[in-house]
C-alpha positions as CSV (number, residue, x, y, z in Angstrom):
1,X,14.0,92.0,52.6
2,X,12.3,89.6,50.0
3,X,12.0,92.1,47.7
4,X,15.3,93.8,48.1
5,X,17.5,90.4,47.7
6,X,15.1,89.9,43.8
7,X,16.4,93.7,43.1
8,X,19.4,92.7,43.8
9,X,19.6,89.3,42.1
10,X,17.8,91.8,39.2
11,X,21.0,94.0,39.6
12,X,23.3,91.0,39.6
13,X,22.4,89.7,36.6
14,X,22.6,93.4,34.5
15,X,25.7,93.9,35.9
16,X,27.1,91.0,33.5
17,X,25.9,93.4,30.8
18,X,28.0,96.3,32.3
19,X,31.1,94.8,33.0
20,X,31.3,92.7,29.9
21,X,31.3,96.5,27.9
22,X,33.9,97.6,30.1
23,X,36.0,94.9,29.4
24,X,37.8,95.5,32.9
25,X,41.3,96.7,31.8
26,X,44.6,96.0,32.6
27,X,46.2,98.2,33.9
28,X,50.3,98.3,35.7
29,X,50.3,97.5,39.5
30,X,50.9,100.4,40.4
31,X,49.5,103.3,42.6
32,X,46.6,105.3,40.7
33,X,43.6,107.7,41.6
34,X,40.3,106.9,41.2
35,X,37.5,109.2,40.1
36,X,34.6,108.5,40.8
37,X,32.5,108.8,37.1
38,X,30.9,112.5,37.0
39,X,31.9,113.4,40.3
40,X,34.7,115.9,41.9
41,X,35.4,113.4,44.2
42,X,38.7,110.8,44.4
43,X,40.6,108.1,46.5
44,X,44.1,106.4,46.1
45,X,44.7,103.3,45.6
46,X,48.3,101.8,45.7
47,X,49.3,98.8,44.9
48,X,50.1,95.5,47.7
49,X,52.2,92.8,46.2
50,X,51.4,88.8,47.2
51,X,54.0,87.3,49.3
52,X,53.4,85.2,52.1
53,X,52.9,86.2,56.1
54,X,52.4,85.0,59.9
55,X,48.7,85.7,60.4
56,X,47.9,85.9,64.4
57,X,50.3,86.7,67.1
58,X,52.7,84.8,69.2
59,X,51.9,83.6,72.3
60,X,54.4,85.7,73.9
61,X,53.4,89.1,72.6
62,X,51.8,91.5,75.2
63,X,48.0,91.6,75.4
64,X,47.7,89.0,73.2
65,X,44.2,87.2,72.3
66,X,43.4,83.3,72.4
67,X,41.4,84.3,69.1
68,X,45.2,85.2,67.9
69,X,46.2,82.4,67.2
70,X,47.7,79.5,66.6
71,X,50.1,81.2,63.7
72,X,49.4,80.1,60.4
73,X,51.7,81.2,57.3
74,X,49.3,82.2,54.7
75,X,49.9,83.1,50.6
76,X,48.2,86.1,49.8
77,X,47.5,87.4,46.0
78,X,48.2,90.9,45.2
79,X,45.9,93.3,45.3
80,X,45.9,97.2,45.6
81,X,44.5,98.8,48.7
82,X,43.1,102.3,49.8
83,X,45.5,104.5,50.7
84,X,43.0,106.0,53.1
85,X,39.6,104.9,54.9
86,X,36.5,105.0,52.8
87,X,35.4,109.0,53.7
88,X,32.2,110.5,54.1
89,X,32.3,112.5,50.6
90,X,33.2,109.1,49.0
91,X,30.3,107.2,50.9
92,X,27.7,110.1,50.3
93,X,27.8,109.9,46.0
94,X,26.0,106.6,46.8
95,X,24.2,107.3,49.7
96,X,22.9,110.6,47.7
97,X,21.3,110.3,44.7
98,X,20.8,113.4,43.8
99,X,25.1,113.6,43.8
100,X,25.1,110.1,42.0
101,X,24.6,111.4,38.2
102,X,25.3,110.8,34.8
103,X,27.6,112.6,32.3
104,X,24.5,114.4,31.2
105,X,23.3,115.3,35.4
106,X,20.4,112.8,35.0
107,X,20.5,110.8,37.8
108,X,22.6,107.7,37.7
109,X,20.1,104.9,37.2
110,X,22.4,101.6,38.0
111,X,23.5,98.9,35.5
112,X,20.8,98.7,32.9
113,X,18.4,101.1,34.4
114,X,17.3,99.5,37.2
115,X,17.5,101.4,39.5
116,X,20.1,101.9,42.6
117,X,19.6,100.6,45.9
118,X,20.9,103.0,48.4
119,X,21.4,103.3,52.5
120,X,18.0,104.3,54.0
121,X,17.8,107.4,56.0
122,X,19.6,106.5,59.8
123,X,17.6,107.1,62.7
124,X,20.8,109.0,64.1
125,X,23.1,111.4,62.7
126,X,26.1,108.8,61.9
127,X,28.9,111.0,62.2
128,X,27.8,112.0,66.1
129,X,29.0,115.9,65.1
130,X,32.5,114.1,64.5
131,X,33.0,115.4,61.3
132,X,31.6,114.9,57.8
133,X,34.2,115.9,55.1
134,X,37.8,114.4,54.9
135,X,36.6,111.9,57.9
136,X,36.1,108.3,57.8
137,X,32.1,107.3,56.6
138,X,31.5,105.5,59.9
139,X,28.6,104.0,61.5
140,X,27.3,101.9,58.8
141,X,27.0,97.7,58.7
142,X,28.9,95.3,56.8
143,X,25.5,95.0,54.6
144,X,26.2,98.8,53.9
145,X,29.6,98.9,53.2
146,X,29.5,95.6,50.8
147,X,27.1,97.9,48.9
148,X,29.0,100.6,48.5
149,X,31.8,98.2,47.0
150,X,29.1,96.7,44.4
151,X,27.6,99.9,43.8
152,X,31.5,101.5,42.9
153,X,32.5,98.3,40.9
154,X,29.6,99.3,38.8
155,X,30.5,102.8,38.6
156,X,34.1,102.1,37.8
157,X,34.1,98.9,35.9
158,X,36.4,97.7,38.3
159,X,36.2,95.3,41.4
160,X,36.0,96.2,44.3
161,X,36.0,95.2,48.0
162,X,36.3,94.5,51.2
163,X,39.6,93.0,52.6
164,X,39.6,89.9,54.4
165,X,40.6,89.3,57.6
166,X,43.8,87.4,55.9
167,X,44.5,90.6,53.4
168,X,43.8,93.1,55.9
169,X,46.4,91.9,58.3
170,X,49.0,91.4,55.7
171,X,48.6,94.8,54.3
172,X,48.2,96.1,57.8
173,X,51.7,94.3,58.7
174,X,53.1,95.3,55.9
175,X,56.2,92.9,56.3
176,X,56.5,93.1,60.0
177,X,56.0,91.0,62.5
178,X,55.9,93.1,65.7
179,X,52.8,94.1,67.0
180,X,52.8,97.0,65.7
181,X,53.7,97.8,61.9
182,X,56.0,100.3,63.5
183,X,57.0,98.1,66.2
184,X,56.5,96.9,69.8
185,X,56.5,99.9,71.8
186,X,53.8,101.8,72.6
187,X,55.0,104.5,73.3
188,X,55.5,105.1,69.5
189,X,51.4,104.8,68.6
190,X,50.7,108.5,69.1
191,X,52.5,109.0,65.5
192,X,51.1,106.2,63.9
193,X,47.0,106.3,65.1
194,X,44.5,107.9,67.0
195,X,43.3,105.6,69.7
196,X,40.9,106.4,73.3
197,X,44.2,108.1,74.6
198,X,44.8,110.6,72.3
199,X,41.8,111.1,70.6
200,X,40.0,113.5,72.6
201,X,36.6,111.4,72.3
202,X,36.3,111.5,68.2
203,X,37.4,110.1,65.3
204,X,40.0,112.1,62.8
205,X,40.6,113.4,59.1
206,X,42.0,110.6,57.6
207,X,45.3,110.5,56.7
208,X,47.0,112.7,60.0
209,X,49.4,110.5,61.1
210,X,52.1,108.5,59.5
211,X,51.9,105.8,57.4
212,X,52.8,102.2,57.8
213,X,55.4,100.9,55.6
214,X,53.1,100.4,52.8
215,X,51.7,103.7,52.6
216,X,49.1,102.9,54.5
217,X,47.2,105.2,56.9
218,X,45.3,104.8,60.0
219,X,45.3,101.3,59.9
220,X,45.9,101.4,63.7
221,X,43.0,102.8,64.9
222,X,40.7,106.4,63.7
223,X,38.0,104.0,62.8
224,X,38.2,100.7,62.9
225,X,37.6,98.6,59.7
226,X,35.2,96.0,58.2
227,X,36.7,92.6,56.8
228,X,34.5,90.2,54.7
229,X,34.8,87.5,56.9
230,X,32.7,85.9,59.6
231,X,34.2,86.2,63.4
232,X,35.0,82.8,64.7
233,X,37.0,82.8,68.1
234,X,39.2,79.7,67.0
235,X,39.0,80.2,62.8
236,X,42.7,79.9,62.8
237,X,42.5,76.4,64.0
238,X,40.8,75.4,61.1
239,X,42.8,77.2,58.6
240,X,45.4,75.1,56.1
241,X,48.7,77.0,56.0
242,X,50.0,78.2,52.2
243,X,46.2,79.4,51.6
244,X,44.4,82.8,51.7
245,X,41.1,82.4,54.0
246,X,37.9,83.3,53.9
247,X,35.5,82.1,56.8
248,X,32.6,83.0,54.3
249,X,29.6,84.8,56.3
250,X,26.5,82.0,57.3
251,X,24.8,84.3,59.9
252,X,24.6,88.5,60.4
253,X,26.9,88.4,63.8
254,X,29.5,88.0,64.5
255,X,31.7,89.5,62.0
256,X,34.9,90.5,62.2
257,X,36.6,93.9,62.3
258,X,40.0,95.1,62.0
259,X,42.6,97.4,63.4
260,X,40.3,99.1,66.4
261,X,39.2,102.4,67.0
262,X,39.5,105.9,68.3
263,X,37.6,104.5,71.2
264,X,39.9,101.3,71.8
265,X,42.6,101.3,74.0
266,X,46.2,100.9,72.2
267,X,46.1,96.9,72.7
268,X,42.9,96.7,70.5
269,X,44.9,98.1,67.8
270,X,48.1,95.9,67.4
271,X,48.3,94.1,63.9
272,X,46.8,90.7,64.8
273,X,43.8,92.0,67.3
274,X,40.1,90.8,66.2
275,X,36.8,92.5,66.9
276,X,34.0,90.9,66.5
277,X,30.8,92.8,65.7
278,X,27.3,92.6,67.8
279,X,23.9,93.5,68.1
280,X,24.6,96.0,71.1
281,X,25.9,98.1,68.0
282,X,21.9,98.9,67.0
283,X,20.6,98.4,70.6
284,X,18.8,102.1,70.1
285,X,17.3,101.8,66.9
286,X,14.1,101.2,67.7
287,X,12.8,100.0,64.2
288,X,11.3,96.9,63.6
289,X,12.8,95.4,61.8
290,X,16.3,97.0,62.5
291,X,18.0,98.8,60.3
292,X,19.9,96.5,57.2
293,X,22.4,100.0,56.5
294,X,23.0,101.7,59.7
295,X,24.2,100.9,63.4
296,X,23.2,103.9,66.1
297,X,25.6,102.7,68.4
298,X,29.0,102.4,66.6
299,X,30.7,105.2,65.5
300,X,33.7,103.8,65.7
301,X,33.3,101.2,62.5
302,X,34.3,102.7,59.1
303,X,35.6,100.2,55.9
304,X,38.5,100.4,53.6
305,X,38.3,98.7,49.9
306,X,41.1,96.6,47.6
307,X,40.9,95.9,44.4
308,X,42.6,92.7,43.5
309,X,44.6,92.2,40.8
310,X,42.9,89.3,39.4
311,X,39.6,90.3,38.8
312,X,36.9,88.0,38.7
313,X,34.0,87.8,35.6
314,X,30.9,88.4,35.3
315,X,29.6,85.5,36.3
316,X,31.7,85.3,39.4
317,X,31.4,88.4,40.4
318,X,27.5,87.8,40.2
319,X,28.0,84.6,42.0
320,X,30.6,86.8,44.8
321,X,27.7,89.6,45.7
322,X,24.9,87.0,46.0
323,X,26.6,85.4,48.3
324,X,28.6,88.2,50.5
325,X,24.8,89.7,50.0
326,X,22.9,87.3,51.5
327,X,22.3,87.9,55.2
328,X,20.6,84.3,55.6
């Protein structure tokens, strides 16, 4: 692990080089594809506006959580979102390098030439025979997933992320305040997600059922999504209203997940429900130590990226990855 935080301070510091040449563009806040360089393959991003939002439920709202709450009104900064859940095609041009290339086909090297660190081979199959292509990339840490952000910001000259809890939940509300985006009833979920009911035991292509109001899709369940933040069962306590919070990661678990799963029942899915991760979701890799990339016991966690609108420099985005990178 020593050796793989120096490569990454190593990459950290080249990256400066990289994004300073790309100058980071402006571009209008708007919805746009992305490419990623000298591939076939794409994602959408559209665009979230700032405003400001109820995070956590009322107390009166069915199946609520004490973790819910209390409400806080938070100010979030604009940012544009994935239309879709990070698929398996996207995920495997990094996990791949033999699909990672340059505009010549060498292979794709990293900022400066020093080389890319990439997922290690998992000890099981992480799609469980659920479906490769067009499905959510699932089964893979936070660790993982934060990588696959800083190894696309580098591809892209643009960056990337991971929501926080605070951005996912506005984005997932997407001016609501039911607890669903759609509404209160459940009876309505079958069009919006796939959930333990109507999934018939596996996750789904992304993108089946309808939006929210934002153009989102499956942010009620299909897989359930990776925030940057640390899981702490009474975090909104501590919060100061008119902010956007971050409970910054100090220890691997528990960290907190959004929007629940294909194998969640439809309460686990509502708008302002918190998972937090655990150690049970590696309990059969039998590696020592366990796997940094890859869980064998959680197919049911995928990620989704933003890219806000305010990008950060160099030097802070070297300063961001060192520390979202650090396990501790």
């Amino acid at each position: 692990m020593i050796n793989l935080l120096k490569r990454l301070a190593l990459f950290s510091i080249l990256l400066i080089t990289v994004f300073s040449a790309f100058g980071q563009e402006e571009i209008p806040f708007e919805p746009y594809e992305q490419t990623i360089p000298n591939s076939k393959i794409s994602f959408n991003m559209t665009p979230i506006e700032g405003g400001e939002f109820l995070l956590g439920s009322p107390e009166t709202e069915a199946n609520r959580k004490e973790d819910e709450g209390p409400q806080k009104k938070m100010a979030i900064e604009p940012f544009w979102m994935g239309v879709h859940e990070v698929t398996f095609g996207e995920y495997e041009v990094f996990r791949e390098a033999v699909l990672d290339v340059n505009e010549d086909g060498s292979e794709y090297m990293g900022a400066g030439g020093a080389g890319v660190t990439r997922p290690s081979p998992p000890y099981e199959d992480p799609t469980f025979g659920m479906g490769k292509y067009g499905y959510p990339a699932a089964s893979m840490t936070q660790f993982a997933a934060l990588m696959y952000c800083k190894w696309l910001s580098e591809k892209t000259g643009v960056f990337y992320r991971l929501p926080t809890e605070a951005e996912w939940e506005y984005a997932c509300r997407a001016g609501t305040n039911t607890a669903y985006s759609f509404g209160d009833e459940v009876d309505s979920l079958d069009a919006y997600a796939w959930h333990y009911e109507n999934c018939n035991d596996t996750y789904h292509k992304v993108g089946e059922k309808k939006p929210n109001p934002w153009g989102l899709y499956d942010m009620h369940g299909n897989v359930a999504e990776w925030t940057l933040d640390q899981y702490s069962e009474d975090f909104y306590t501590t919060i100061e209203e008119g902010t956007s919070p971050w409970a910054q990661p100090t220890k691997l678990h528990p960290r907190t997940v959004r929007g629940g799963s294909w194998n969640d029942d439809p309460d686990a899915l509502r708008s302002a429900a918190r998972t937090e991760s655990s150690m049970k979701w590696k309990r059969r890799d039998p590696q020592i130590p366990k796997s940094y990339w890859w869980n064998t016991d959680s197919p049911f966690v995928g990620f989704r990226i933003i890219r806000p609108k305010k990008q950060l420099t160099p030097d802070e985005m070297m300063e961001f990855w060192m520390k979202v990178l650090d396990e501790g």
